[in-house]
C-alpha positions as CSV (number, residue, x, y, z in Angstrom):
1,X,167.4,104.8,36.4
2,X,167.7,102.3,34.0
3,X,170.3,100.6,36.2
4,X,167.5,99.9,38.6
5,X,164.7,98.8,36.5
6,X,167.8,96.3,34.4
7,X,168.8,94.7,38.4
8,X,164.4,93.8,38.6
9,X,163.5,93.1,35.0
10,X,164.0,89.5,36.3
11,X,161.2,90.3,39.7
12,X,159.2,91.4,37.5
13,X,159.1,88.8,34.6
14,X,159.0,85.8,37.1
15,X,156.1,87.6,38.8
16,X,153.9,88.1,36.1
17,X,155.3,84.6,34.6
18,X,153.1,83.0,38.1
19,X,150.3,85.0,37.2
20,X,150.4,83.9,33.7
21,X,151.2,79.9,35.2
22,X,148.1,80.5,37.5
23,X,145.8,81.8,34.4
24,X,146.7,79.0,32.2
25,X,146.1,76.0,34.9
26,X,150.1,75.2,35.2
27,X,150.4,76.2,39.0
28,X,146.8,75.7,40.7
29,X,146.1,77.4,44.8
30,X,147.5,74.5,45.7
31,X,150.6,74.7,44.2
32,X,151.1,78.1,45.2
33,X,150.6,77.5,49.0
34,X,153.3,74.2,48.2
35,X,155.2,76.5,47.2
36,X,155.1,79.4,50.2
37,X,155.3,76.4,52.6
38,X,158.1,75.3,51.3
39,X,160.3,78.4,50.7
40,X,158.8,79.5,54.4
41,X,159.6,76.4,56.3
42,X,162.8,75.6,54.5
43,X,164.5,78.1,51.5
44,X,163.6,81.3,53.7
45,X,165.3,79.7,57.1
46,X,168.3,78.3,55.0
47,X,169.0,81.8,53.4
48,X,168.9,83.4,56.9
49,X,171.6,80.8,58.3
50,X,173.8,81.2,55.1
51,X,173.8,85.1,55.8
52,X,173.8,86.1,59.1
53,X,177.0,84.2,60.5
54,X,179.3,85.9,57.8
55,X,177.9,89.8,57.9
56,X,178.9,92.7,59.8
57,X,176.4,93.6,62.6
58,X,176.9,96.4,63.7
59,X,175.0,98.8,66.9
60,X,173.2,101.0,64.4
61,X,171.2,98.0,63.5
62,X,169.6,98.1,66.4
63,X,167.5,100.7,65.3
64,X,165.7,99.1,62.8
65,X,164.1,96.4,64.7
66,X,163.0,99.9,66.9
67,X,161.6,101.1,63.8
68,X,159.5,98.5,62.4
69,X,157.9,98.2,66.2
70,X,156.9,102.1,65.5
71,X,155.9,101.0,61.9
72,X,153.7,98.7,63.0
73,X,152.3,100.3,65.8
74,X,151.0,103.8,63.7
75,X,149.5,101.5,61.0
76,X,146.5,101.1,63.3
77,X,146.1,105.1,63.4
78,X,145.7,105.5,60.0
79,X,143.0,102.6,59.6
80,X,140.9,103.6,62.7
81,X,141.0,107.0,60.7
82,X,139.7,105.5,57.4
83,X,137.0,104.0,59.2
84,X,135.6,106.6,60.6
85,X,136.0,108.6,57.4
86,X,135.0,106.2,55.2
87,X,132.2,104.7,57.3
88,X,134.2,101.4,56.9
89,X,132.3,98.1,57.3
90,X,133.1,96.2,60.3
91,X,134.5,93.3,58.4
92,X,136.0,96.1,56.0
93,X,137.6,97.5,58.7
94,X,139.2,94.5,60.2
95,X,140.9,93.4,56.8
96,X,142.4,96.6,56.0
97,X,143.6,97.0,60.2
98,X,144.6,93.3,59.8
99,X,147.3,93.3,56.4
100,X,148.0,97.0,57.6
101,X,150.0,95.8,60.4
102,X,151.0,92.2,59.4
103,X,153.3,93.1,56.6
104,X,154.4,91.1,53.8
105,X,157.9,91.7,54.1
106,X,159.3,88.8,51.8
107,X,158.0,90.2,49.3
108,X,160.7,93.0,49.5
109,X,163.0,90.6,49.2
110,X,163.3,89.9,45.5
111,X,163.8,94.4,45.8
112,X,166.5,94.6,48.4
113,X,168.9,91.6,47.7
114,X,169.6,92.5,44.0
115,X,170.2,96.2,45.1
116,X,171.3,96.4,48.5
117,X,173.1,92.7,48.4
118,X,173.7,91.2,51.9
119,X,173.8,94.0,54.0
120,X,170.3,94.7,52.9
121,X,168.9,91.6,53.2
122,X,170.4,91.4,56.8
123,X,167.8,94.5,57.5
124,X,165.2,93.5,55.8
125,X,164.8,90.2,58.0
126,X,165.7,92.3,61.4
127,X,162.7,94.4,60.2
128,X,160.6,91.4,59.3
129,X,161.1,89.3,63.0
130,X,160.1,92.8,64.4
131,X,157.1,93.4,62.9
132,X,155.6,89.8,63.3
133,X,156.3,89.7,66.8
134,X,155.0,93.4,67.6
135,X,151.7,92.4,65.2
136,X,151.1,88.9,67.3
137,X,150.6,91.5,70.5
138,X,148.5,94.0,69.3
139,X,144.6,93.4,69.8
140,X,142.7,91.8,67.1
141,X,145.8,90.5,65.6
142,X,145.7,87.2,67.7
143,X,142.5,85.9,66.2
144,X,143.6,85.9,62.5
145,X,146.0,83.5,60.3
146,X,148.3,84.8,57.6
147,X,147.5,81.7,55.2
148,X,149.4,82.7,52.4
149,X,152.9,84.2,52.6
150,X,153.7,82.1,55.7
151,X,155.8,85.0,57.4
152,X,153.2,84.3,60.5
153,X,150.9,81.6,61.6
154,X,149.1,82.9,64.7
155,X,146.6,80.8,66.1
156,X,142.7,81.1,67.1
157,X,143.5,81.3,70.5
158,X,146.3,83.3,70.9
159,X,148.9,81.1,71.0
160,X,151.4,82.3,68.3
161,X,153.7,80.1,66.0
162,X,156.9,82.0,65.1
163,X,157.7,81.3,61.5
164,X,161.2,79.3,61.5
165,X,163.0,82.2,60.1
166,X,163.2,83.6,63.5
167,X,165.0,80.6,65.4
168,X,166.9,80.7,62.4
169,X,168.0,84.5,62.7
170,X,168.7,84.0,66.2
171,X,170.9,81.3,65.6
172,X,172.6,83.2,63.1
173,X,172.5,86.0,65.0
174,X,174.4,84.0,67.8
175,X,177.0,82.3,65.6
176,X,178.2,85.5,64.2
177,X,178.8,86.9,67.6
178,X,180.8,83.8,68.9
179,X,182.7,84.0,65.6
180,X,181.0,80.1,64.6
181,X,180.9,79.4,60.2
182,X,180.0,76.6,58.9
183,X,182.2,73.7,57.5
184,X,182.8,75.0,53.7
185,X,180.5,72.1,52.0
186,X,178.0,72.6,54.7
187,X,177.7,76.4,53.9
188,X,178.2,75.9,50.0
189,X,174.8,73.6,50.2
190,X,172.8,76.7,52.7
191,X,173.5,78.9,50.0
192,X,172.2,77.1,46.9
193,X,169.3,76.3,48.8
194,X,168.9,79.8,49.9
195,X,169.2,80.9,46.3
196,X,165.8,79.1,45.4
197,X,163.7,81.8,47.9
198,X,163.6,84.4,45.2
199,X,162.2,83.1,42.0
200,X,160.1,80.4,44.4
201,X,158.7,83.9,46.0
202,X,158.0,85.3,43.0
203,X,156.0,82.7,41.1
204,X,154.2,81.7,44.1
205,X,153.1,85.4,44.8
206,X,152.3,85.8,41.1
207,X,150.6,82.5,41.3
208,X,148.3,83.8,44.4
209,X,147.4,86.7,43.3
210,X,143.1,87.3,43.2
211,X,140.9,90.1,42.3
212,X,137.8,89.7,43.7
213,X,135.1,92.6,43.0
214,X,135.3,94.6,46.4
215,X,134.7,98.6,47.2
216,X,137.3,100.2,45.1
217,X,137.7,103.6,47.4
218,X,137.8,101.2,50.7
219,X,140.4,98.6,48.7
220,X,142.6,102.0,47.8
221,X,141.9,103.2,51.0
222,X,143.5,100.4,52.5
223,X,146.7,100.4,49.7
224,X,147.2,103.9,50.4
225,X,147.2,103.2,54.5
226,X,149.5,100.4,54.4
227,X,152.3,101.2,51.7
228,X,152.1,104.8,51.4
229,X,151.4,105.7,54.9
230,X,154.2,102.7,55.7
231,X,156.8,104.4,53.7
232,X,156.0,107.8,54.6
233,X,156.6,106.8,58.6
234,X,159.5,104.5,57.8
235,X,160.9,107.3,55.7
236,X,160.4,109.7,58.6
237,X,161.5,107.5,61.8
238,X,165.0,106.7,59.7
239,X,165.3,110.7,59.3
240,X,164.6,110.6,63.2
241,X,167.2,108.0,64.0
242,X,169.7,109.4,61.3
243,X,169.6,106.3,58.9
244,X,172.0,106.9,55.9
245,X,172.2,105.0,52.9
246,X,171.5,102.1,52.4
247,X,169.9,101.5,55.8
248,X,167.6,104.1,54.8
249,X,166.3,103.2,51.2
250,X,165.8,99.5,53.1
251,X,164.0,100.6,55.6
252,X,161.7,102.4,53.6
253,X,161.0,99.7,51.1
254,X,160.3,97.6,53.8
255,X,157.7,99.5,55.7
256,X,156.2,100.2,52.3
257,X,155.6,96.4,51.9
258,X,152.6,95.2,51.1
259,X,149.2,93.6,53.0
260,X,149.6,90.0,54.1
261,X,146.9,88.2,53.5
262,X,144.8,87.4,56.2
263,X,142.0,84.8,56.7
264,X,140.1,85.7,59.7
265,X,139.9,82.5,62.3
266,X,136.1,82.5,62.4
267,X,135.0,82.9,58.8
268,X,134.9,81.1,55.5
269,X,137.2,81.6,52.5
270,X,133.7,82.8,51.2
271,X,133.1,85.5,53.6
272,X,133.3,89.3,52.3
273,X,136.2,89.8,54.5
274,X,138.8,87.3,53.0
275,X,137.5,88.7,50.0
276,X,138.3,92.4,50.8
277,X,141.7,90.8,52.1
278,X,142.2,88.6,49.0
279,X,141.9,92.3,47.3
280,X,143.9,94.1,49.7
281,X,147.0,91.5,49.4
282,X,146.9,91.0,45.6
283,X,146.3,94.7,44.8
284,X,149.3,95.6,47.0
285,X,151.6,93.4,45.5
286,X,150.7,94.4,41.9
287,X,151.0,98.1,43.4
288,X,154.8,97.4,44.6
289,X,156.1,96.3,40.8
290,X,155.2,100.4,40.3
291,X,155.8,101.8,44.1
292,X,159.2,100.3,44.6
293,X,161.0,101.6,41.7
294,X,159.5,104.9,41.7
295,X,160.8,105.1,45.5
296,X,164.1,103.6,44.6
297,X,164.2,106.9,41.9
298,X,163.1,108.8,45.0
299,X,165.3,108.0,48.0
């Protein structure tokens, strides 16, 4: 136990140092979406080439890309059920549908690489390029952006941009199987780039986090439907396709990720929805500093 919370002490100092940086004026909203843009267009895409031409890949990875499509595809169950429990308001609704199935993924990053070292980090981003390309097809989905994290940029018509981590992956991805490396400087200079991701993340998540007042039972409503349910179906579909460790843990902690935040296409940064999702987001993430190590105690 005190193993794991020694390997994250450093997640979570550096988040709650970008909360304190936010608080006191040192990073503003704009420095914080600098920052996602540029660990998202260029730290994010560099660690994913410095990784995947040197791992082992193996056919029971294939499942996990299998499983985050399932992940993704039960969160709207679980929020159409809320709704009509809850009597969920229609913008309500569409947040907590919205960052239930876009998932913040890199977030579990700063979890799994400390823990579960490359190997873990190679899941983790098979998982992520799954979920954003199953959530870009699934109705509703296509009308929103993810402003924020980055992980996807879908635009108001439909058209979707596929964060660079993906061309990156498959490039990767395609190196490793023709047996390519880089030249040694070339892959020395990927990797120190890479390195910057993590603490980047961290104080730009800490940095973005908001509480707006919303509906407390509809904004735990949603946390509950996204991480719990997410980790209770990830947990169960890695049973199903007899995951052991660590695929399993990894899997888990990353369908237990939480809400991306969403800015719907056709409203304000005012409107009660990005609210709700501003909520939704921040709350998550805040959630996962106690979620994640009481799961990591768990698996």
């Amino acid at each position: 136990m005190f193993d794991v919370f020694f390997l994250l002490a450093p997640v979570f100092s550096l988040f709650f140092l970008g909360i304190v940086l936010r608080k006191t004026g040192v990073i503003d909203e704009k420095g914080a979406s600098f920052l996602f843009g540029f660990i998202h267009k260029l730290t994010l895409p560099t660690l994913v080439l410095s990784l995947f031409p040197y791992v082992t890949l193996s056919s029971g990875m294939l499942a996990v890309p299998l499983i985050s499509i399932l992940v993704t595809a039960a969160m709207p169950v679980g929020a159409v059920a809320a709704k009509k429990l809850l009597h969920l308001p229609d913008q309500t609704f569409a947040a907590i549908l919205n960052g239930s199935i876009l998932m913040n993924t890199s977030f579990m990053l700063p979890f799994v690489k400390p823990l579960f070292g490359a190997e873990g980090v190679t899941l983790l981003f098979l998982f992520n390029a799954a979920n954003t390309m199953t959530a870009n097809i699934i109705p509703g989905i296509s009308k929103s952006y993810r402003y924020v994290d980055g992980t996807t940029q879908i635009a108001t018509n439909g058209f979707s941009f596929l964060p660079l981590t993906i061309p990156a992956l498959v490039c990767g991805i395609a190196m490793n199987l023709l047996h390519l490396s880089f030249v040694p400087v070339t892959a020395v200079i990927l990797h120190d780039i890479g390195e910057l991701t993590i603490p980047l993340l961290l104080l730009a998540s800490g940095a973005s986090v908001k509480l707006p007042k919303v509906d407390m039972i509809h904004l735990f409503s949603g946390i509950t439907i996204r991480m719990a349910g997410g980790a209770a179906t990830g947990l169960a579909l890695a049973a199903v396709f007899g995951l052991e460790e660590p695929d399993r843990s990894v899997i888990t902690l990353c369908a237990a990720a939480p809400a991306a935040l969403i800015r719907p296409g056709a409203q304000s940064a005012e409107s009660p929805e990005n609210g709700f999702s501003e909520a939704f987001a921040s709350t998550g993430m805040l959630g996962a500093m106690i979620l994640i190590p009481l799961l990591l105690l768990l698996l």
